[in-house]
C-alpha positions in Angstrom: 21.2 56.9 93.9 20.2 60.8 93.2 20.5 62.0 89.8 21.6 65.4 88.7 19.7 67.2 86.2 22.6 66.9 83.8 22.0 63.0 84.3 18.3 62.8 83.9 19.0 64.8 80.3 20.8 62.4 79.5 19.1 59.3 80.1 16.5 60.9 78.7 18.1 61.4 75.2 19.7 57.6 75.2 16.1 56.2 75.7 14.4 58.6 72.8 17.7 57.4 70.6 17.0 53.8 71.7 13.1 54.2 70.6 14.2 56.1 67.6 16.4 53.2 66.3 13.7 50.6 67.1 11.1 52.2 65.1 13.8 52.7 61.9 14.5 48.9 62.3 11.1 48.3 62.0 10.8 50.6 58.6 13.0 49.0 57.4 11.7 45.6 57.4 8.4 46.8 56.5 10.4 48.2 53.5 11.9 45.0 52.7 8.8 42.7 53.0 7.2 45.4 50.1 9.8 44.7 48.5 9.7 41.0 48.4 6.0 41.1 47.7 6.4 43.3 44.6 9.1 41.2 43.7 6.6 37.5 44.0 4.0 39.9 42.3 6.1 40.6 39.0 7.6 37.5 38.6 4.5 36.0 39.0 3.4 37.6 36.0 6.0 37.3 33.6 6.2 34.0 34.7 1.9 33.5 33.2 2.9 35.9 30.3 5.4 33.0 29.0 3.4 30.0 29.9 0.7 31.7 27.6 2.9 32.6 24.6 4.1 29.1 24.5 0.7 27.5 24.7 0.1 30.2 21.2 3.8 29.9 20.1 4.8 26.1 20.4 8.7 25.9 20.6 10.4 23.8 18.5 10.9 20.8 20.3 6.7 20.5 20.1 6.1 21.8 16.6 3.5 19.3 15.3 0.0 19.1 17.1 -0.8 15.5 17.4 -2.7 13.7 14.4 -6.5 13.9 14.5 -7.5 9.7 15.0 -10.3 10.4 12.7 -7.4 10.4 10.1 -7.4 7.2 10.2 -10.8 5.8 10.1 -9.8 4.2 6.0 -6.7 2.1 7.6 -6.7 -1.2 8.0 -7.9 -2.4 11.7 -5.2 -4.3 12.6 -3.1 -2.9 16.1 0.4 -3.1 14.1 -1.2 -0.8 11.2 -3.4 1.4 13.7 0.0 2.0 15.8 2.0 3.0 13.4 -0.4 5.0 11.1 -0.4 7.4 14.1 3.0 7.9 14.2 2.6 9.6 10.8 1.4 13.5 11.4 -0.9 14.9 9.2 -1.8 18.2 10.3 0.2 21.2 8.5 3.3 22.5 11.1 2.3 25.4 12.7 5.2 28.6 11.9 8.7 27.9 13.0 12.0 27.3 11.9 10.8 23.7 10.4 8.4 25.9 8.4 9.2 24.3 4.9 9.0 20.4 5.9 6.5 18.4 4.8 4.9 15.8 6.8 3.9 12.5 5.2 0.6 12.0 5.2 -1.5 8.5 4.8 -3.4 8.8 1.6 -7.3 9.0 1.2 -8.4 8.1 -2.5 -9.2 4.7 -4.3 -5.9 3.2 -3.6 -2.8 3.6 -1.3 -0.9 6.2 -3.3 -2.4 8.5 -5.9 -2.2 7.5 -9.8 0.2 11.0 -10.7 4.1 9.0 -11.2 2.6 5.4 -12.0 2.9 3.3 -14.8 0.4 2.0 -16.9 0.9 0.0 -19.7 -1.2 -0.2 -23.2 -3.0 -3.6 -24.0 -2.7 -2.8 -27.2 -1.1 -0.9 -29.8 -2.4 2.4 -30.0 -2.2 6.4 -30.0 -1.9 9.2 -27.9 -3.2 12.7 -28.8 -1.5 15.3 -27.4 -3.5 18.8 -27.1 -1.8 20.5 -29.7 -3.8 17.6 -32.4 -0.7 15.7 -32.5 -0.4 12.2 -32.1 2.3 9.5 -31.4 1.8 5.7 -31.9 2.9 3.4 -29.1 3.0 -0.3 -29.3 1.5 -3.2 -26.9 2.7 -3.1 -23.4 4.4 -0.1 -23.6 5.1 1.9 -20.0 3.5 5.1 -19.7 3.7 7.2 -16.6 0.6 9.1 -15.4 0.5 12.9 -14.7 -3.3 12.8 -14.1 -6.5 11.2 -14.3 -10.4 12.8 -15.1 -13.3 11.1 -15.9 -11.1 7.7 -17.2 -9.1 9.9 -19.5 -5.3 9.5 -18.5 -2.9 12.1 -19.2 0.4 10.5 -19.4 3.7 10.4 -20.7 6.3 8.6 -22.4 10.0 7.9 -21.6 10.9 10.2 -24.5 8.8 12.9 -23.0 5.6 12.7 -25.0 2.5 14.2 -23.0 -1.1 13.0 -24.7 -4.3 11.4 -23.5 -4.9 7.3 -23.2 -8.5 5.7 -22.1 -8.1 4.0 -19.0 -9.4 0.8 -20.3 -7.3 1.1 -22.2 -4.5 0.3 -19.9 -2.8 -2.2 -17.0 -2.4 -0.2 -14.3 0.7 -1.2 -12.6 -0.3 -2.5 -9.0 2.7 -2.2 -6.9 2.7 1.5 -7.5 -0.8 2.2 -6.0 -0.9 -0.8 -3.7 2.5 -1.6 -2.0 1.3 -3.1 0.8 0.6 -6.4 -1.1 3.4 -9.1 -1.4 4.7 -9.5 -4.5 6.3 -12.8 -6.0 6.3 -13.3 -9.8 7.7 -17.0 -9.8 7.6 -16.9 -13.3 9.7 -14.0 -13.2 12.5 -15.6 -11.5 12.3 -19.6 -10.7 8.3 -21.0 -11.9 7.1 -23.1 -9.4 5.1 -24.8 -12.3 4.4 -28.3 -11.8 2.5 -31.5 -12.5 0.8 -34.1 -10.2 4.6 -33.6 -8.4 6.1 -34.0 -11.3 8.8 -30.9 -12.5 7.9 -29.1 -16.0 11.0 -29.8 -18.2 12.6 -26.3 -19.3 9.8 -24.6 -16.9 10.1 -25.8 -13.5 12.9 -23.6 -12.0 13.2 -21.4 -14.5 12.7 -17.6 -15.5 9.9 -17.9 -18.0 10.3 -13.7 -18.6 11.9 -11.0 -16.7 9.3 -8.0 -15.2 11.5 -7.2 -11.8 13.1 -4.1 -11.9 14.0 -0.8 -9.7 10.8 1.0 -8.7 11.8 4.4 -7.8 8.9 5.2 -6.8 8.7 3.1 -3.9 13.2 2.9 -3.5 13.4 -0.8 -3.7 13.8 -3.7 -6.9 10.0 -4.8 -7.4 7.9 -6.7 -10.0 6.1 -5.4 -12.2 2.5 -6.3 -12.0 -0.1 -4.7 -14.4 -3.8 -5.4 -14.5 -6.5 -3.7 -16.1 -7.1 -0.2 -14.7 -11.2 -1.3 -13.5 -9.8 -4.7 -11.8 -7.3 -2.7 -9.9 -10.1 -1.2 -7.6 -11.0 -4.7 -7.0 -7.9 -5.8 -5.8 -7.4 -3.2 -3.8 -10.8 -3.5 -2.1 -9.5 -7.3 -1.7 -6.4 -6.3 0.3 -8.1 -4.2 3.0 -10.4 -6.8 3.7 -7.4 -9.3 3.9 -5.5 -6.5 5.8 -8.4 -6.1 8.6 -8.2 -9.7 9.7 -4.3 -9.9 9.8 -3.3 -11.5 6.5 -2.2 -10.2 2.7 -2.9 -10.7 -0.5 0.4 -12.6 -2.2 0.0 -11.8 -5.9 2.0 -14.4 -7.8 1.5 -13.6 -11.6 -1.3 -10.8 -13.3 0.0 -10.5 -17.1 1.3 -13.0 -18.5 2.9 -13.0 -22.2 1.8 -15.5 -24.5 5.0 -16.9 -25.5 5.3 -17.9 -21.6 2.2 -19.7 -22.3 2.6 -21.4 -25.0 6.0 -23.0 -23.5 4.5 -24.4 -20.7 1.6 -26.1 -22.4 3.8 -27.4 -25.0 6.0 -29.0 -22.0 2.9 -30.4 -20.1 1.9 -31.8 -23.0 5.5 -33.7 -23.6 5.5 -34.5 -19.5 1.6 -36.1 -19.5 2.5 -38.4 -22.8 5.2 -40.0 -20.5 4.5 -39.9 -17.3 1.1 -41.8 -16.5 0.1 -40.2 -13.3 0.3 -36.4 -15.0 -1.7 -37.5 -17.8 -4.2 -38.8 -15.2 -3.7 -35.6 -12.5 -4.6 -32.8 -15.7 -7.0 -35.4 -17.7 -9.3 -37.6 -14.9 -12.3 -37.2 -13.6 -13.9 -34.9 -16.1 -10.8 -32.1 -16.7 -8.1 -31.4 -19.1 -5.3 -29.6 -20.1 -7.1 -26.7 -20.6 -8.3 -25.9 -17.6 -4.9 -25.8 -15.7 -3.1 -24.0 -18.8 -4.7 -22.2 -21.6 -3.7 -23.2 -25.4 -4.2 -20.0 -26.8 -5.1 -16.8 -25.5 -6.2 -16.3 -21.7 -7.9 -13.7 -19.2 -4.0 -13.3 -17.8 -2.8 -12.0 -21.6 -6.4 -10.0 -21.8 -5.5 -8.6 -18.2 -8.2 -9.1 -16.2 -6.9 -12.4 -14.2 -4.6 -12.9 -11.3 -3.2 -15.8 -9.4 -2.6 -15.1 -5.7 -2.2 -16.9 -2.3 -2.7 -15.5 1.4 0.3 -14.5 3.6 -0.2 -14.3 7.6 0.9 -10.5 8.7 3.3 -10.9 11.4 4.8 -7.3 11.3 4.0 -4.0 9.7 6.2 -1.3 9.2 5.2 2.8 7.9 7.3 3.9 4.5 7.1 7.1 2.4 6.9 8.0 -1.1 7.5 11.6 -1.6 5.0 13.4 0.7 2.8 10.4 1.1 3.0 7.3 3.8 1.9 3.9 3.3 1.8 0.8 5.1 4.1 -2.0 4.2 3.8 -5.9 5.5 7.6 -6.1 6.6 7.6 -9.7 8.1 5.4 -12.3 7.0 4.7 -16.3 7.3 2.9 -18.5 4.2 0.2 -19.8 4.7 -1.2 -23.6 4.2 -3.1 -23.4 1.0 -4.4 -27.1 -0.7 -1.2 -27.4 -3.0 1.9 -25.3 -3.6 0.5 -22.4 -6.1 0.9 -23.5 -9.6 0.4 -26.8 -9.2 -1.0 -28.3 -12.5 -3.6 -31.3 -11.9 -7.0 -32.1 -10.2 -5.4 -31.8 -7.0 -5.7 -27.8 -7.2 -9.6 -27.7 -8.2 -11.4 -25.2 -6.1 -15.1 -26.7 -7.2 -16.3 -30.0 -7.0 -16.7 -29.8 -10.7 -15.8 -27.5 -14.0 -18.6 -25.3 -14.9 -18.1 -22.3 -17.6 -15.6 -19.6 -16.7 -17.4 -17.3 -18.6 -20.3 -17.2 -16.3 -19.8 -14.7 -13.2 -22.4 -17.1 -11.4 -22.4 -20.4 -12.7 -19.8 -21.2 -9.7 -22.3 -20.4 -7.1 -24.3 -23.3 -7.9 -21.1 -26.1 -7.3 -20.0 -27.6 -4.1 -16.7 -26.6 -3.1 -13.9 -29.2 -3.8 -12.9 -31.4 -0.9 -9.8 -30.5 -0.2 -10.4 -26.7 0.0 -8.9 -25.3 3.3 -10.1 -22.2 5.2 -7.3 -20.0 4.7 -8.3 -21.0 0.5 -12.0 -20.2 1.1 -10.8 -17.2 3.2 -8.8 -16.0 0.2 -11.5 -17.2 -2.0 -14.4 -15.0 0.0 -11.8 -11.6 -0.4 -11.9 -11.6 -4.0 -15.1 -12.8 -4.9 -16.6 -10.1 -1.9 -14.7 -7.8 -4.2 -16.3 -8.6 -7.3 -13.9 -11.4 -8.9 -15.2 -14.8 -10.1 -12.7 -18.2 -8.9 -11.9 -20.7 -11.3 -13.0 -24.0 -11.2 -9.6 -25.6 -11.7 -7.7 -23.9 -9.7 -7.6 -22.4 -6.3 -5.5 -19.3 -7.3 -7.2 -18.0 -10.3 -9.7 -15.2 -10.0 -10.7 -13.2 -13.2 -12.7 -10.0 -13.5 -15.6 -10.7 -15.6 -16.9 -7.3 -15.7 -13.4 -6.0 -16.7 -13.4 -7.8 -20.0 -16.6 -6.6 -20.8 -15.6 -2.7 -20.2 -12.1 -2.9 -22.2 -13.6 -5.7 -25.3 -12.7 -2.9 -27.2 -8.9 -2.8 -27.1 -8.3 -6.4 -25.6 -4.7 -7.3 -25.8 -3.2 -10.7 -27.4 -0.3 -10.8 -25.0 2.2 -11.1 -28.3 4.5 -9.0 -26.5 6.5 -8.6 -23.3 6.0 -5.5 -20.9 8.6 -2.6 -21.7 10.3 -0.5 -18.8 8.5 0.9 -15.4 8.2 4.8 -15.4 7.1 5.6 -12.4 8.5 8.3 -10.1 7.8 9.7 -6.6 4.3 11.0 -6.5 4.7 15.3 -5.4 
């Protein structure tokens, strides 16, 4: 075929149209594959600017850095304990919305929760000087609460308000309110689980000897009240973290006990063993006596430096606060096989092969242990003694702080009286 000149014009301006809109089809992808990239490019970095400001800026939902385990080291080794003490945060929130709220922290000082709210109570009767020169006279086992400590001077405070100073040697320091992880029982303070050879005590046995269980606010549940002198209560606490570390708890079962309480129960042992046979033989053979299962005047439990205690197996622990402050608490536990039911008055309780004198804090480490000592009773036996107690001959139970009677022999109490209310409050 033979083209005109009109003809070859205009194939020649379809083909440069055809090339022309090729090469704008290809601008214009190039256009938007720049586009795409600067669009990757800028998300790319807003996308590291906010990964950075919340690694700075935690949001809410991850406020609280986790605990330092070095926090920990003073808690007892047991997995329970060690698992839940990490639970409780103890580093300070960093700014947010939460900013005000306090994390409970696990306590590091002498004992589980600090002395400010706790009640002591006097041994004796005595005075407090407040700073002003004034002074107000308080009698025997009256409650005081503590607002501070220095040096063994208490500053504390009476439920009418009075603020003055109190030795501390003065003082029982109440020990639920410092150590709540222990178990607390006060059979006499409820049903006394006094007995002889088997035999019951009449008007004892079974019955509430005096009354010391009352709401601790403190710690938001009924508890007894259990002083001991202020020195002794380092001991016992230095008792329970050993007992703690291998899976059991000290059981405290009576500290301070009034005289009156006493008195009753020797005068109905006395009235049991004239007749009944087999009592008279359980408190009086093989070298005893009365005495050395129940004191006929006063004792190291009215002076405040004794306790009687047994050992409860730890099966569950649980982490409870006071205020700002956590502590462990033994939440399920089993007894324990000790040699005889606690409180059991004859020779079948002796923790030595023999009596020697309770006044010595090393005359028992020369005697045999008794027979029928058990080793969860030479476990419990080892804690207090490791902690600077001396056991009792006659009984399994009893521990006394010898060096504690020394250090308060100026204001030792007579136990003529009956402890007055509990004080404490929620530590700040």
């Amino acid at each position: 075929m033979k083209y005109s000149k009109a003809n070859k014009s205009y194939s020649k301006k379809v083909r440069w149209h055809k090339r022309r809109a090729h090469y704008y089809r290809i601008a214009f992808i190039i256009v938007l594959i720049a586009l795409a990239v600067t669009a990757i490019v800028i998300c790319t970095k807003v996308l590291g600017k906010n990964q950075t400001t919340n690694t700075i800026a935690p949001t809410a939902e991850s406020t609280y850095p986790q605990q330092d385990s070095s926090r920990t080291a003073d808690i007892p080794n047991i997995p329970e304990v060690q698992t839940l003490a990490q639970e409780v945060a103890t580093e300070t929130p960093v700014e947010n919305e939460h900013e005000d709220e306090v994390i409970p922290q696990i306590y590091e000082g002498e004992f589980e929760l600090p002395l400010q709210g706790a009640t002591v109570y006097t041994l004796a009767n005595t005075s407090l000087y407040g700073e002003s020169g004034d002074k107000k006279s308080v009698c025997a086992g009256t409650g005081l609460q503590i607002i501070s400590e220095e040096d063994g001077k208490l500053t504390v405070k009476t439920d009418d308000g009075f603020t003055g100073i109190i030795n501390s040697y003065e003082c029982m320091l109440n020990l639920p309110d410092v150590i709540p992880s222990i178990v607390y029982m006060d059979t006499n303070s409820s049903e006394s689980l006094m007995m002889s050879s088997g035999y019951e005590i009449p008007s004892v046995t079974g019955k509430q000897l005096y009354d010391v269980e009352q709401y601790n606010q403190r710690l938001g549940r009924t508890e007894f009240n259990m002083p001991i002198i202020f020195e002794t209560a380092k001991k016992v606490m230095a008792a329970q973290k050993a007992a703690l570390s291998e899976g059991y708890s000290l059981c405290i079962v009576e500290t301070y006990r009034p005289l009156d309480t006493q008195r009753t129960i020797s005068s109905n042992l006395k009235s049991l063993a004239s007749s009944e046979p087999a009592v008279r033989n359980g408190i009086e053979g093989n070298g005893w006596g009365e005495s050395w299962f129940i004191a006929q005047s006063v004792s190291n439990h009215q002076r405040g430096y004794a306790m009687d205690l047994t050992l409860v197996k730890v099966n569950e622990t649980e982490i409870c606060t006071s205020g700002n402050y956590a502590y462990v608490n033994v939440s399920k536990y089993e007894e324990v096989q000790m040699p005889t039911q606690i409180h059991e008055l004859s020779d079948a309780s002796i923790a030595l092969a023999y009596g020697v004198k309770s006044s010595s804090a090393t005359a028992w480490k020369e005697v045999p242990l008794a027979s029928s000592m058990n080793d969860v009773a030479i476990r419990l036996q080892n804690y207090c003694v490791s902690a600077g107690f001396t056991p009792l001959a006659s009984e399994w139970w009893h521990f006394n702080d010898l060096s504690a009677k020394n250090s308060s022999s100026g204001s030792l109490s007579n136990g003529e009286y009956f402890l007055q209310a509990n004080l404490s409050i929620i530590p700040e």
